[in-house]
C-alpha positions in Angstrom: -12.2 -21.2 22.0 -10.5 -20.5 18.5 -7.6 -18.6 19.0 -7.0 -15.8 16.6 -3.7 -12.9 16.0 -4.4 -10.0 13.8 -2.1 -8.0 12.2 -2.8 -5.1 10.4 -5.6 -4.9 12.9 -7.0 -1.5 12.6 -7.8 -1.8 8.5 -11.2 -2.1 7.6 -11.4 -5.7 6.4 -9.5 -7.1 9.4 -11.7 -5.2 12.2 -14.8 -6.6 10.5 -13.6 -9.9 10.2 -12.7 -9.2 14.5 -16.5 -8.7 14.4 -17.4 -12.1 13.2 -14.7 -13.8 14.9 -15.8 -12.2 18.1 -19.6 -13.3 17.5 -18.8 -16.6 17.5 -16.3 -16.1 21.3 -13.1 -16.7 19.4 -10.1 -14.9 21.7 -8.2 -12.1 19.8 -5.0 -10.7 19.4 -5.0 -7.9 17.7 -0.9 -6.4 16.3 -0.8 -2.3 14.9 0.4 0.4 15.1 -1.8 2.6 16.2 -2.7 2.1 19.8 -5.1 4.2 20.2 -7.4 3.1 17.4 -6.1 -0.6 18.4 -7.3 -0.1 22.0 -10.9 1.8 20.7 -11.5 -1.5 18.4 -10.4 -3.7 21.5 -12.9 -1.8 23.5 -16.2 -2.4 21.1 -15.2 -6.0 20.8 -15.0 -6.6 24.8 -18.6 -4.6 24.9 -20.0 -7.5 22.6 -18.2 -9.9 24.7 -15.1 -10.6 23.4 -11.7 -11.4 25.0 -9.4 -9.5 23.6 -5.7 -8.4 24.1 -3.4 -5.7 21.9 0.2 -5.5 20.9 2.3 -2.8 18.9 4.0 -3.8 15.9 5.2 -1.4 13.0 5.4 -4.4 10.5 8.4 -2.6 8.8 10.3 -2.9 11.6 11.8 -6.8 11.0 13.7 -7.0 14.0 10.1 -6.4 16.2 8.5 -9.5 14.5 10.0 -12.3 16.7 9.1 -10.5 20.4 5.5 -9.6 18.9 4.8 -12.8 17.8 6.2 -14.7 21.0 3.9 -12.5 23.1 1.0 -13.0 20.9 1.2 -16.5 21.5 1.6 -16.3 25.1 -1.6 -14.0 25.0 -3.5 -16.7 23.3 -1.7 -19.7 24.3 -1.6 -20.5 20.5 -2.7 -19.5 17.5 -5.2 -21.1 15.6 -5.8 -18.7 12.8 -3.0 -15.7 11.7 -4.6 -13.0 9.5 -1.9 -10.8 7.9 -4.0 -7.8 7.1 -1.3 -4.8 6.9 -0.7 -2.8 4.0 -0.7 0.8 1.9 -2.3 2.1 -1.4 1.0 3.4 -2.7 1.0 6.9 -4.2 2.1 5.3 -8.2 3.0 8.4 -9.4 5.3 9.1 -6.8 6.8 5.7 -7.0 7.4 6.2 -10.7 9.1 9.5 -9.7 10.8 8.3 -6.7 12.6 4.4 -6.5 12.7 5.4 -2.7 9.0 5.7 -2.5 9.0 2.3 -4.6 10.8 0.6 -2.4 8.5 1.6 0.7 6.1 0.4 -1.2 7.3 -2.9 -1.9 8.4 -2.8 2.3 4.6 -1.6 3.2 3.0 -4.5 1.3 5.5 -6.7 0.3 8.5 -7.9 2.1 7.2 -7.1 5.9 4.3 -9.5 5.2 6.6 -11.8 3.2 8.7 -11.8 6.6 5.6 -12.3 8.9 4.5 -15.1 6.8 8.0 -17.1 6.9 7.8 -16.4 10.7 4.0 -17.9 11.2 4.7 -20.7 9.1 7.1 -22.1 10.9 5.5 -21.8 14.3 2.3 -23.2 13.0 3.9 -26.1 11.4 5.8 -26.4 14.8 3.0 -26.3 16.1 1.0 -29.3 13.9 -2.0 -26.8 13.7 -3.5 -23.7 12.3 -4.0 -21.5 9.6 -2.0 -18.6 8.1 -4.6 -16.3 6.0 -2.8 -13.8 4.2 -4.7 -10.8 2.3 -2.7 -10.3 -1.1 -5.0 -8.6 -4.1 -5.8 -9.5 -7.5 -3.8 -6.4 -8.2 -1.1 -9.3 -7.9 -2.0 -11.2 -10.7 -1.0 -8.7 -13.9 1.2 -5.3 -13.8 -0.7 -2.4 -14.3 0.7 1.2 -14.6 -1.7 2.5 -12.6 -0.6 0.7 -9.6 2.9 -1.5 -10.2 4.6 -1.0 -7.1 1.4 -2.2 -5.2 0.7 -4.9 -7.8 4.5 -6.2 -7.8 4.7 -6.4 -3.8 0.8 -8.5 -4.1 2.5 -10.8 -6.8 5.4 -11.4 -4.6 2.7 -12.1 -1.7 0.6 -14.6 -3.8 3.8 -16.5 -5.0 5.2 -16.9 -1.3 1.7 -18.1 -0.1 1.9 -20.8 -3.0 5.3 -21.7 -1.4 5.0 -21.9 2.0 1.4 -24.4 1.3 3.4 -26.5 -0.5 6.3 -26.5 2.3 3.5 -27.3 4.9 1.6 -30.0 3.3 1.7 -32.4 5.7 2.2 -30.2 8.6 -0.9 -29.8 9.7 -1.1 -26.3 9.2 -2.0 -24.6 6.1 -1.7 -21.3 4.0 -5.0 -19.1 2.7 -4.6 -16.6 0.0 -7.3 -14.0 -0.1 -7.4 -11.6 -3.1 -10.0 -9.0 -3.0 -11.1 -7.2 -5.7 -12.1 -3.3 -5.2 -13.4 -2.8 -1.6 -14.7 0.8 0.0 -11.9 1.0 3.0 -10.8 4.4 4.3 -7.6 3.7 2.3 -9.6 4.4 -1.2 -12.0 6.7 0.0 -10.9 9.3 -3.2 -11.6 6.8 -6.0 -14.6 7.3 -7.4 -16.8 4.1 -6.8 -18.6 1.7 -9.0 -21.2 -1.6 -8.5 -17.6 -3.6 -8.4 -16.6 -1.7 -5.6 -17.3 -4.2 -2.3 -18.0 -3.2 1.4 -15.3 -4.2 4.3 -18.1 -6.9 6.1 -18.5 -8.8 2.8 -14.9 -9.3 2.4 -14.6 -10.6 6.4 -17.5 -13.0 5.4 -15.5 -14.2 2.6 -12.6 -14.1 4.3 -13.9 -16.6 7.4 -15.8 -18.5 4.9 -12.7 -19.2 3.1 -10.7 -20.5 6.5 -13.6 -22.4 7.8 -13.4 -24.4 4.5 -9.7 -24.6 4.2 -9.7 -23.1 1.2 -6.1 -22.1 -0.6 -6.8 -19.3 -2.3 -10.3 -17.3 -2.1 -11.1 -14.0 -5.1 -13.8 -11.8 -2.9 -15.9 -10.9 -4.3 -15.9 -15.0 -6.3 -16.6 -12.6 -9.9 -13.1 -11.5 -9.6 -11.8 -14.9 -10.0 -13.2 -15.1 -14.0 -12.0 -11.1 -14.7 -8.8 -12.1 -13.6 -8.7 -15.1 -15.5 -9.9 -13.4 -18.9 -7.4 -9.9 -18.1 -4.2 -12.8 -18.0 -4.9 -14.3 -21.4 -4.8 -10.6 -23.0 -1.6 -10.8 -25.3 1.2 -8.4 -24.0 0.8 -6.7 -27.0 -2.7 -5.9 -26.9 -2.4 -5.4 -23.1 0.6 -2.8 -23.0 -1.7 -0.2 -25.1 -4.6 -0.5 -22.5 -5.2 1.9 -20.0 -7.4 0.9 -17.0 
């Protein structure tokens, strides 16, 4: 039975991936901070069959990492896959207003899961085994002005994930980066959607695809990967005067 902690487990992409997970009997352990939403996902998982177990963690709260994670992995009895799937869509134009609201922005999605990951990696490598998933974005890959603070805590995500797979080579246990494109969550239900926009469920398919092949870093939907490429080779000059 594959062995699996969640955190950020109420978002969209990380109860879907629960789903599939779940279909297949894996054992959950599923980290937020909402309990009641945590206990009403626990509850439709368990109704399919699934063994499942909650915890509360406010991921900003760095000093609540170690205990969480030590009772996660007495819940499980190990962990074979960690998926770090917390985060916020920052407001930008409040962070370009406010450097406090920048900085809880770089907290939300940035540092706490920077923290989390240094914490998993060195119990998985302890460990010999398993496989630390982080979801970072391709927002991460060039500075926008439309979203920088966001953008700036996924780079910072994306470069750590590089580091910590080269520091466990070897190890046994390795790093996934997953960088979605647009997805439909709740968390962008007032942007106005396009055919680029994906769907929560095709991102967890991606995302489990990825891990079952040991893949080190996955773009979901795989046309981001190309856009991304082509948007990095636009000359800072040319780039500063866009606007998208």
């Amino acid at each position: 039975m594959t062995r699996i902690l969640i955190i950020g487990a109420t978002s969209a992409i990380a109860e879907a991936s629960a789903r599939l997970w779940a279909a297949r009997g894996a054992r959950l352990h599923l980290l937020g901070r909402s309990a009641p939403r945590l206990e009403a996902i626990a509850a439709n998982l368990r109704a399919h069959g699934a063994v499942v177990t909650t915890g509360l963690l406010d991921a900003n709260e760095l000093d609540a990492h170690a205990a969480a994670l030590d009772a996660a992995g007495t819940e499980l009895g190990g962990i074979d896959i960690a998926l770090l799937a917390h985060g916020t869509l920052p407001d930008q134009a409040e962070c370009d207003r406010s450097p406090a609201a920048t900085v809880q922005a770089l907290a939300d999605n940035g540092l706490s899961t920077l923290a989390l990951m240094n914490a998993l990696a060195t119990r998985l490598a302890d460990q010999g085994s398993g496989t630390l998933a982080v979801i970072s974005s391709v927002a991460g890959d060039r500075g926008r002005a439309s979203n920088g603070a966001y953008g700036a805590a996924k780079a910072a995500v994306s470069t750590y994930a590089s580091a910590l797979r080269q520091r466990l080579t070897g190890s046994g246990a390795h790093v996934l980066t997953i960088k979605p494109g647009l997805v439909d969550t709740p968390m962008t239900r007032h942007f106005r959607k396009s055919p680029l926009w994906a769907q929560p469920d095709a991102i967890a398919r991606g995302i489990v695809r990825a891990i079952d092949r040991r893949r080190s870093v996955v773009y979901l939907p795989w046309f981001w990967r190309p856009v991304m490429a082509v948007i990095a080779l636009i000359p800072e000059m040319v780039f500063r005067r866009l606007r998208f």
